[in-house]
C-alpha angles and dihedrals in degrees: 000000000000133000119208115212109197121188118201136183119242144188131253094249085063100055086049090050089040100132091042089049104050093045083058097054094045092054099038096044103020092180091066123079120200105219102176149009104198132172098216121172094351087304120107119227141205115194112193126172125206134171088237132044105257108160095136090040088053098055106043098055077058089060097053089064091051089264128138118194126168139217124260111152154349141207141178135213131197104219 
């Protein structure tokens, strides 16, 4: 089984919605986990995990809140 850990970059509006906005994410898409909000080189950060990879399906449940989030990285685990 993997686990995919995707990092994205946020804007500031998110971290301070943070616990809207993860209760969002855990109801609209139940399989990703958000892990961390982080502020990291002047750069915040959101890491969420998920079973599947779901980057597309990620952001744009974001963006149905008005939130924009980018891609920076992506890992896999082999559980």
């Amino acid at each position: 089984m993997k686990e995919y850990i995707v990092l994205f970059s946020i804007c500031a509006e998110l971290v301070l919605r943070r616990k809207d906005i993860i209760n969002f994410i855990h109801i609209s898409l139940p399989d990703v986990r958000v892990r961390s909000i982080d502020l990291s080189d002047r750069q915040f950060t959101m890491r969420v995990t998920a079973l599947q990879y779901k980057k597309g399906l990620i952001e744009h449940t974001l963006a149905q809140k008005g939130l924009h989030v980018r891609l920076l990285s992506i890992n896999e685990n082999i559980l």
